[in-house]
N, C-alpha and C positions, 0 to 999 in steps of 0.2 A: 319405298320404305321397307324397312325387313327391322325383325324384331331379334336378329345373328347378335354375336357379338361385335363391334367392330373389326377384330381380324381375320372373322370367318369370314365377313362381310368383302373386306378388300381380298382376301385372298380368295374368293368365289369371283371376284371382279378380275381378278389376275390373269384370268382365263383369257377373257376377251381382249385383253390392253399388250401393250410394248412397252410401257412402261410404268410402273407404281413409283409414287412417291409419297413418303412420311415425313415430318418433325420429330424434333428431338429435341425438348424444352430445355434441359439441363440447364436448370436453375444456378448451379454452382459445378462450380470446378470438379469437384467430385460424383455428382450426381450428373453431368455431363459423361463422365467416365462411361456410362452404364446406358444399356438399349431398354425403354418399353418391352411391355410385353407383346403389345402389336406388332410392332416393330422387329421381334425375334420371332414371332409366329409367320410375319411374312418374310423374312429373312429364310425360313427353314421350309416352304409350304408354296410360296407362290410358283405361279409358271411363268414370270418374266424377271426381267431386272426390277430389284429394286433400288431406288435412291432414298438416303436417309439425309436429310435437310438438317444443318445444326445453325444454332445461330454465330456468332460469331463472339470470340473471347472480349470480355471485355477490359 
C-alpha cells in the first residue's frame, strides 16, 4: 500500500515491469479525445512502454 499518488505509484512501478498499462474512460466522444492525468504523467516519466486501453466507440 503507498499513500503516492496513483501516478507516482505506477511510475515507481515502471521501474521493475515491461510493461504498464492504463484505461481511458472517455465517457464521450470528446472527452475520449483527451488523456488522464495519470496517464500523461506515465506517458512522460515511466521507464517502459506504456499501453493506454480505450474502450471501444459506441
Amino acid at each position: 500500500m503507498t499513500h503516492e499518488s496513483a501516478a507516482f505509484a505506477l511510475e515507481q512501478e515502471s521501474r521493475r515491469a515491461r510493461l504498464v498499462v492504463v484505461g481511458n474512460r472517455g465517457h464521450s466522444l470528446l472527452a475520449g479525445a483527451f488523456l488522464g492525468s495519470t496517464t500523461v504523467q506515465l506517458l512522460h516519466h515511466a521507464t517502459c512502454p506504456v499501453f493506454v486501453a480505450r474502450p471501444r466507440p459506441a
